[in-house]
VOGU-3710 file (C-alpha; in Angstrom, 3 decimals, decimal comma):
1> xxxxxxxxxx> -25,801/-1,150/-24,396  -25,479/2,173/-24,168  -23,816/5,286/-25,830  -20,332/5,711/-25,162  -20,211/8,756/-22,227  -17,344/10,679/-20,888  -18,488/11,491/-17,574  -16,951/12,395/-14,153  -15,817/9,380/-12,233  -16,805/9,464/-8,362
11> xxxxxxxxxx> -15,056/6,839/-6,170  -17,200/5,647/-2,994  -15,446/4,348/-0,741  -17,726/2,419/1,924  -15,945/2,397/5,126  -18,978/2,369/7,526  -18,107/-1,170/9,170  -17,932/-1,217/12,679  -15,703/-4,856/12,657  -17,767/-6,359/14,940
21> xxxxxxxxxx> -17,064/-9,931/13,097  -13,076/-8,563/13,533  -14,210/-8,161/17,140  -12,465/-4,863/17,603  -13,279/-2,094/19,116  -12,355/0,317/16,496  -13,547/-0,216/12,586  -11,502/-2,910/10,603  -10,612/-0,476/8,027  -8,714/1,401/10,646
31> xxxxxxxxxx> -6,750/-1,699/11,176  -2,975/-1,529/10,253  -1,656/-3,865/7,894  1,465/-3,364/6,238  2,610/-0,197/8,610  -0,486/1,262/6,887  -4,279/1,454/7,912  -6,695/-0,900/5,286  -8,584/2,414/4,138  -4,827/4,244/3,292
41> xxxxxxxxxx> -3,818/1,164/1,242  -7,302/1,825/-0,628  -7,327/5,494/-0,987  -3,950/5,091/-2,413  -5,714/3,518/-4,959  -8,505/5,077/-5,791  -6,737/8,797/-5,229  -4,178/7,544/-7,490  -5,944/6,102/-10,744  -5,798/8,630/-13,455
51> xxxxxxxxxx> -9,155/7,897/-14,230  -10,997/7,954/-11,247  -12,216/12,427/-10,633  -13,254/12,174/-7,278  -13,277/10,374/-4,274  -15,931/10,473/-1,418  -15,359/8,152/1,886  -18,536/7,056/4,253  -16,682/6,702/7,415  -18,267/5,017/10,562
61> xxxxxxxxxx> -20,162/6,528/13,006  -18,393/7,964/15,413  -14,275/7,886/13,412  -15,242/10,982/10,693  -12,152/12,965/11,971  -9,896/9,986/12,223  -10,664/9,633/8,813  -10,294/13,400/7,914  -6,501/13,491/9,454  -5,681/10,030/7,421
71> xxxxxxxxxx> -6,566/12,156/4,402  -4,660/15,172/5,631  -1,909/13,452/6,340  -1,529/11,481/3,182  -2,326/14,260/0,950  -5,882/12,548/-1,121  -6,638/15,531/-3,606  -9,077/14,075/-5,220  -11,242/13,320/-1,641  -14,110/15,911/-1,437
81> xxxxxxxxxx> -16,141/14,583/1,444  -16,129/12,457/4,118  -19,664/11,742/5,650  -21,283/9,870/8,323  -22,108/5,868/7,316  -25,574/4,644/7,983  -26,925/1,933/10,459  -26,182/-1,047/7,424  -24,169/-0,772/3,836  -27,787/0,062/2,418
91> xxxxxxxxxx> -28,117/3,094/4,123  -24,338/4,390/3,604  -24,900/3,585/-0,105  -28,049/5,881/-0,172  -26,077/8,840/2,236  -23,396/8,762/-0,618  -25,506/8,812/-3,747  -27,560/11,889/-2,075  -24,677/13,830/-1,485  -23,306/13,896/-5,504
101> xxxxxxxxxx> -25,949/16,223/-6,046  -28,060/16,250/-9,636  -25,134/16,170/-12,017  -24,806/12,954/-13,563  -21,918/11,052/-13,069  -20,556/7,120/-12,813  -20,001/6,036/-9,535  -17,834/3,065/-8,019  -18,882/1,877/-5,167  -15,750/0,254/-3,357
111> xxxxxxxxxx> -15,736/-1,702/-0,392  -13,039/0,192/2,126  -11,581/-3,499/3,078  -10,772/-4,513/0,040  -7,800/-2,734/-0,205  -5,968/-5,183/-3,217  -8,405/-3,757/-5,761  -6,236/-3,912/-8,892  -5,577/-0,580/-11,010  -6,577/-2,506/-14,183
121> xxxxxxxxxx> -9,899/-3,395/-12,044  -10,761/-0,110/-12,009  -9,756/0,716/-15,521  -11,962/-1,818/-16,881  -14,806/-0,888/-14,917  -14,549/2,890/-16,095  -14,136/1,744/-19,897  -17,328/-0,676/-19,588  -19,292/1,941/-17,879  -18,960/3,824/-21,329
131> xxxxxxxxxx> -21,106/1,286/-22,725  -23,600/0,000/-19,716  -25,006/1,652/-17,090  -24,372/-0,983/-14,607  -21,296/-2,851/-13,846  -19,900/-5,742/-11,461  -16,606/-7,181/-10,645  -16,434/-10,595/-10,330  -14,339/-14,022/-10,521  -15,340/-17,603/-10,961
141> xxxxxxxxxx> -16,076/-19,819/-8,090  -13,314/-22,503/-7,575  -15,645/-23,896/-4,923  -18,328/-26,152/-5,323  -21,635/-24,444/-4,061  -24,390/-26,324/-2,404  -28,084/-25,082/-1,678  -29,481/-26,471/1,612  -32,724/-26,778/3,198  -33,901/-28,116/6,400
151> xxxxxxxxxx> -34,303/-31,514/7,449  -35,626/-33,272/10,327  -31,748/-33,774/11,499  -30,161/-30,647/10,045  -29,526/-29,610/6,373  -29,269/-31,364/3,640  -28,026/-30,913/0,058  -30,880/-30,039/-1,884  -28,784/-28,460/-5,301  -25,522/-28,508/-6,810
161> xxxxxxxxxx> -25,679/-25,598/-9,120  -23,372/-25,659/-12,438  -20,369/-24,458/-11,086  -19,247/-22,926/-14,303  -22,125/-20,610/-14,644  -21,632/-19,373/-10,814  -19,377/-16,054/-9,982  -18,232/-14,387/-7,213  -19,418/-11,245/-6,123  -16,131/-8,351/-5,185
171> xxxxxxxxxx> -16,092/-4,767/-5,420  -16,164/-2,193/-6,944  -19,777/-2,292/-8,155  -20,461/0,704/-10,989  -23,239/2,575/-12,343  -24,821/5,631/-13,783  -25,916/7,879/-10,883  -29,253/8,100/-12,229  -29,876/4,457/-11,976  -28,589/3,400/-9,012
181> xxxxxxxxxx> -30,151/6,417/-7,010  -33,752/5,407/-8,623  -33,136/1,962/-7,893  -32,313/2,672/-3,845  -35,392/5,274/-4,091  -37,369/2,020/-5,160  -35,978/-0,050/-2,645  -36,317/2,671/0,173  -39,680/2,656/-0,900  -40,654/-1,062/-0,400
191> xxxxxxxxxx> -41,548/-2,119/2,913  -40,275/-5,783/2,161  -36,744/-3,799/1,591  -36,491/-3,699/5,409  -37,546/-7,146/5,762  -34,938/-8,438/2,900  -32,278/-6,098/2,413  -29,866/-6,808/-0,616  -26,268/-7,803/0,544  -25,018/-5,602/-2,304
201> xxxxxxxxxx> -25,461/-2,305/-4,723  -26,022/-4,699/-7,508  -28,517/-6,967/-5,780  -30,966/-3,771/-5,577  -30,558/-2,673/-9,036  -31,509/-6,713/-10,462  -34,698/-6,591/-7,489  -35,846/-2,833/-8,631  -34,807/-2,359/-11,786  -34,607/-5,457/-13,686
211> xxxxxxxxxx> -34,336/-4,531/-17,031  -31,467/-3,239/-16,349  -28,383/-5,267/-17,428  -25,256/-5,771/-15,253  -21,996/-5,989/-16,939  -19,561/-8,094/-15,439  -15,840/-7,383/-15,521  -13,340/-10,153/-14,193  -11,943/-9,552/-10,725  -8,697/-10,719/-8,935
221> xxxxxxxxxx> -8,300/-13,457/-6,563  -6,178/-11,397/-4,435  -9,464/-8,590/-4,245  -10,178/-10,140/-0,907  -12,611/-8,586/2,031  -10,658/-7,911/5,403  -13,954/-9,299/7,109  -12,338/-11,989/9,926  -9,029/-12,264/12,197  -7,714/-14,744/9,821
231> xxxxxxxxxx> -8,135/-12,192/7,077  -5,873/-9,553/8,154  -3,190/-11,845/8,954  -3,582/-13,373/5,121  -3,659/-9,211/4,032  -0,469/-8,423/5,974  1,506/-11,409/4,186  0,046/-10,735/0,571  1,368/-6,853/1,581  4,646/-8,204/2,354
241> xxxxxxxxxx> 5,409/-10,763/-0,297  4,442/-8,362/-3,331  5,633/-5,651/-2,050  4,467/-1,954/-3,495  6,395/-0,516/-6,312  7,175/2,923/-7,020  5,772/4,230/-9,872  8,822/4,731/-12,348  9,364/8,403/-13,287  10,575/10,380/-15,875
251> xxxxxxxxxx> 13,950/12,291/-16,137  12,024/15,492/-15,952  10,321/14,735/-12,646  13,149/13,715/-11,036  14,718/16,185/-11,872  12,220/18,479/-10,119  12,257/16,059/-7,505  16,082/16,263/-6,838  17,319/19,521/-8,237  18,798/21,784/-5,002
261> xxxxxxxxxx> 17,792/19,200/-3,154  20,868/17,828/-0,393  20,888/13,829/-0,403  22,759/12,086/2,983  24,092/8,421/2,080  25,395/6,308/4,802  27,043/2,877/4,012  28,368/2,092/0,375  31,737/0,956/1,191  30,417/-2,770/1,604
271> xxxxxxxxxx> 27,681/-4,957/1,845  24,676/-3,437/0,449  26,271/-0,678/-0,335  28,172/-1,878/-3,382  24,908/-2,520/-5,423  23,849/1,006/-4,473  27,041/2,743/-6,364  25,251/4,333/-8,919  22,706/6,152/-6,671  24,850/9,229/-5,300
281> xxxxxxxxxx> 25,897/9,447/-9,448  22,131/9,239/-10,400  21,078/11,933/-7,868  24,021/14,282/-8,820  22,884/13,933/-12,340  19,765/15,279/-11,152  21,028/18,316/-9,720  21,122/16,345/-5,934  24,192/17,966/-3,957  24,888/14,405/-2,308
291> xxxxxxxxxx> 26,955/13,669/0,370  28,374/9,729/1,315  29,774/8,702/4,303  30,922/5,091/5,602  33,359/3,687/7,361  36,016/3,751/4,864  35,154/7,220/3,535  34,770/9,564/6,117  35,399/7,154/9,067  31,392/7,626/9,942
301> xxxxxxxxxx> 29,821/4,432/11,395  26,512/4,076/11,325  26,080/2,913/15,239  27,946/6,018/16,196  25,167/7,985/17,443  27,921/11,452/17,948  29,443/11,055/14,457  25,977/10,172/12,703  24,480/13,406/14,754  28,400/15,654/13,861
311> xxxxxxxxxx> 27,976/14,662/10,287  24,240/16,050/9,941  24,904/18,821/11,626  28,236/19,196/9,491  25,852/18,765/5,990  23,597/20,850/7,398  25,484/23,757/8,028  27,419/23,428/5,032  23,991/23,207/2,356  21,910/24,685/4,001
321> xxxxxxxxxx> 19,377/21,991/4,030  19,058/17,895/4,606  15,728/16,341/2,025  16,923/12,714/2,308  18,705/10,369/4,157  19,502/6,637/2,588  20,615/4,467/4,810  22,427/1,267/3,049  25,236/0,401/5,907  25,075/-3,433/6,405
331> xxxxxxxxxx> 27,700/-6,147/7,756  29,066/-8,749/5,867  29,099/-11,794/8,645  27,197/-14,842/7,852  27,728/-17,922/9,570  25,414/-20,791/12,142  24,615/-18,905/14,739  26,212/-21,309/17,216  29,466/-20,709/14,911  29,244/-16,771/14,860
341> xxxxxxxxxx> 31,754/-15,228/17,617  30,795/-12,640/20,067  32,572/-9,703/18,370  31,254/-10,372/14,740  27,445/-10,760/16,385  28,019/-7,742/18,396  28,602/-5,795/15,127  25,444/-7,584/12,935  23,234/-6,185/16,045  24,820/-2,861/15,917
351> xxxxxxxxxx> 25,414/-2,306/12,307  22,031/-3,559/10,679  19,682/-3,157/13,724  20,995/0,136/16,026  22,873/1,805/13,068  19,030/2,153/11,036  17,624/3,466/14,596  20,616/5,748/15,053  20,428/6,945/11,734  16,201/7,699/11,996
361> xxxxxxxxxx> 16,892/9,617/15,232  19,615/12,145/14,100  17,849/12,587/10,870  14,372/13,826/11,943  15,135/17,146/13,016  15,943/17,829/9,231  13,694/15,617/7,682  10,905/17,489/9,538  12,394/20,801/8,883  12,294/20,129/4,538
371> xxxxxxxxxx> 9,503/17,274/5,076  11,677/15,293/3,684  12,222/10,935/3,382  13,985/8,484/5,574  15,067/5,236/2,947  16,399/2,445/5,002  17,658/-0,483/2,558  17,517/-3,739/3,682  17,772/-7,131/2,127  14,672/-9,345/1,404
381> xxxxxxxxxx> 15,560/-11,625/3,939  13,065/-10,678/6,247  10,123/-12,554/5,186  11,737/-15,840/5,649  14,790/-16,970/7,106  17,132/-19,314/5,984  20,353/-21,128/8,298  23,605/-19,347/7,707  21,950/-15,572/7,742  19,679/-15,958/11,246
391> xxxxxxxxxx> 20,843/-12,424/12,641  21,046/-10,817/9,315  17,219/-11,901/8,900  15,694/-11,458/12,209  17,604/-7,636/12,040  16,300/-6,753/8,848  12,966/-7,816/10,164  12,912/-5,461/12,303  14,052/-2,627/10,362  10,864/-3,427/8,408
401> xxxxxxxxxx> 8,810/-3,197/11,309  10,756/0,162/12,324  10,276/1,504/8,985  6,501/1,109/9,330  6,361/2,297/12,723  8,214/5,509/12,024  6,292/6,009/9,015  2,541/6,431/11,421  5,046/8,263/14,358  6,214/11,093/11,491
411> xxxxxxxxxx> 3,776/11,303/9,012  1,711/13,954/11,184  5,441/16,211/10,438  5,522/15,517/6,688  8,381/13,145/6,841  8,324/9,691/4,398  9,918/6,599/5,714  10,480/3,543/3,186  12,129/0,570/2,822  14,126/-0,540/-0,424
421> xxxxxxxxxx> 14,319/-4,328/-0,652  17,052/-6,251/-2,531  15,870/-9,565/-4,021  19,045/-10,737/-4,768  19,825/-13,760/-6,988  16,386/-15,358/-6,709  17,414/-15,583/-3,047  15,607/-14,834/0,426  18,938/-13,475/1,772  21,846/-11,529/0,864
431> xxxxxxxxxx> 24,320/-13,376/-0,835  28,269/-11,469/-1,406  28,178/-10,217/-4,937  30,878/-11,915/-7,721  31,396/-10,818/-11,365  29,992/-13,909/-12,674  27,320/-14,207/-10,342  23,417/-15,312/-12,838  20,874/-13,365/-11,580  22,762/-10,705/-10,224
441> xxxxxxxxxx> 20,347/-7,726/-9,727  21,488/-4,464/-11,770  23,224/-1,750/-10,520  21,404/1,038/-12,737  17,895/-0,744/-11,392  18,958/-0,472/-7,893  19,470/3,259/-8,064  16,977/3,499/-10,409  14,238/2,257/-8,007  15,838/3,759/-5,343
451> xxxxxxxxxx> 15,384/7,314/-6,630  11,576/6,421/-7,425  11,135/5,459/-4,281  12,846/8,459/-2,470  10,474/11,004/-4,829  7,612/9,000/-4,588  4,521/10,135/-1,835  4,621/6,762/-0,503  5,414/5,894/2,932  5,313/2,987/5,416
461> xxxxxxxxx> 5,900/0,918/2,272  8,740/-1,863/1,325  9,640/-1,341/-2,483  11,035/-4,757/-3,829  14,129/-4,265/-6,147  13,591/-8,031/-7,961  16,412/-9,339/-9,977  17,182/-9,199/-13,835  18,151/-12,044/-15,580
//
């Protein structure tokens, strides 16, 4: 154990996989998951932990500006440099620690597709490296763990180590710069290195320096590698079942966030819209000139491409400026499908499917011009279905997937698109909302969440609004 040090805190993220075990033809970590690229949901991360200085990104061969415009675009101050990854994770390790230069420093060495690292992960790993100069992240194996060795007719079990004493290996892996550069000098200095490379930062410092103790800080189960197909479809439905919440802000920041600012509200009158009363109040409270049309208050229907596109203009021209636009319009049918006439079907489809699209296309022009964000609330329906609500589910499933899509298609013009999700009563689908009704989900939260949302940086993200009870 060491003396307690306050030093800078560098971030390495290792992104120099080619995913040839993904069997793409572009690196895994540019694979989109969640509307977002794997390396975006980690840089979120890393770029925003309060603790963590600076962030440098080894990039694959070859992708060095695709990584430079994902930083761009998302706006990563604390990224200084993104290099060149080597030939194996050996070599990008050594590129990284050569290029933070003689000042010493703790570094966490972060696998790029693990993009679930934890905040508290990386809290942890900064307080312990106060203390030791090397650190690992691991949980306990639930598996049992067998050692092989050859036989005549294949393997056979030659060990059963004590499970309890066994861990498993995750990321980010910490140290002192000083040490983990000497121990890579050692190892780049061995001619058996070649011949046995370490499958991990940690696994050189025990082989070179073994005096040196490791630390280990508990992990999460959910810190999983994005290594095979299977992997990424397991990512996308962790992404989509916690959902990502907005960090909760203070009155003074949203009131920075919102003051002058114009806010556009379509729907309210019914439908979602009743649990999202107390937004337009919120905002105003804020400063936020908002305006709120539906059908019943204005006559403005959200599959109306000319009155959506009149009433922008109209706001417009009137304030002198558009920052947001909520969408919240939703239809009230439920029924069996088979049940569900023609003209009540016709207006699900239009309402919760084209009115979101009509909306996202007459608000861009604005959007664009203040950089501004594009909230489309839906309900949480869309991850599974359930009889009764089959075209209210399948339609907010798509405005999901439009969310995310117009999220990568705008972010290159500054413009934010989220989704708000309403877990309502426990329930996978929207249920009408009665006065007596357990479980109901809060009014104040709704708008609440929905303002943190609107002012946060996020984008290509659906926000969960979970029930109080």
């Amino acid at each position: 154990m060491i003396a307690e040090s306050r030093l800078r805190t560098v971030g390495v993220v290792l992104a120099g996989g080619i995913g040839q075990r993904m069997g793409l033809n572009t690196p895994k970590q540019l694979l989109k998951i969640a509307g977002r690229t794997i390396i975006e949901h980690t840089l979120d991360t890393f770029d925003g932990h309060p603790e963590v200085d600076e962030v440098v990104v080894l990039m694959a061969p070859g992708f060095v500006d695709e990584a430079a415009d994902l930083v761009r675009r998302n706006g990563y101050a604390k990224v200084t440099k993104i290099l060149e990854g080597g030939a194996s994770r050996s070599e990008s390790t050594w590129r990284a620690l050569q290029a933070l230069g003689d000042e010493e420093c703790d570094v966490l060495l972060h696998d790029a597709v693990r993009p679930f690292v934890e905040p508290r992960v990386i809290s942890e790993c900064v307080a312990a490296l106060r203390h030791h100069e090397a650190v690992d992240v691991v949980i306990p194996s639930s598996d049992t763990v067998l050692v092989a060795a050859p036989g005549p007719h294949g393997e056979t079990v030659r060990e059963i180590p004590d499970r309890s004493l066994l861990r498993r290996g995750q990321t980010p892996q910490c140290f002192r710069l000083s040490v983990v550069r000497e121990a890579y000098r050692r190892a780049f200095a061995d001619p058996g290195f070649a011949e046995r490379p370490a499958t991990d930062d940690c696994g050189v410092v025990l082989r070179y320096l073994p005096d040196v103790p490791i630390h280990l800080v508990t992990g999460s189960e959910q810190n999983m590698k994005v290594t095979h197909p299977v992997d990424a479809y397991i990512a996308d439905g962790l992404f989509r079942l916690r959902g990502r919440a907005a960090p909760a802000l203070t009155d003074d920041e949203c009131r920075r966030g919102l003051d002058g600012r114009t806010l556009v509200v379509f729907g309210g009158g019914h439908g979602l819209g009743t649990e999202f009363a107390e937004f337009a109040d919120l905002a105003k409270g804020y400063g936020a000139t908002v305006r709120s049309f539906s059908r019943g208050r204005g006559g403005v229907r959200v599959e109306d491409a000319r009155a959506v596109e009149e009433t922008l203009a109209r706001v417009h021209a009137e304030t002198g400026r558009i920052d947001h636009v909520v969408n919240v319009a939703s239809a009230t049918h439920t029924g069996m499908l088979a049940d569900v006439g023609q003209s009540a079907l016709a207006e699900i489809v239009a309402v919760d499917y084209f009115g979101p699209v009509t909306v996202a296309r007459a608000a861009l022009p604005y959007l664009a011009e203040s950089r501004g964000h594009l909230l489309l609330c839906v309900s949480s329906a869309h991850t599974h279905g359930r009889a009764g609500h089959s075209l209210q589910a399948s339609a907010t499933a798509a405005v999901v997937n439009l969310a995310e899509a117009l999220a990568d298609e705008w972010a290159a013009q500054g413009v934010r698109v989220n989704c708000l999700n309403y877990d309502r009563a426990g329930s996978a689908v929207p249920v009408a909302p009665s006065p007596d009704s357990a479980g109901q989900i809060a009014p104040e939260a709704v708008a609440r969440t929905g303002l943190d949302v609107l002012l946060s940086d996020r984008t290509g993200q659906v926000v969960d609004v979970r029930l109080t009870r």
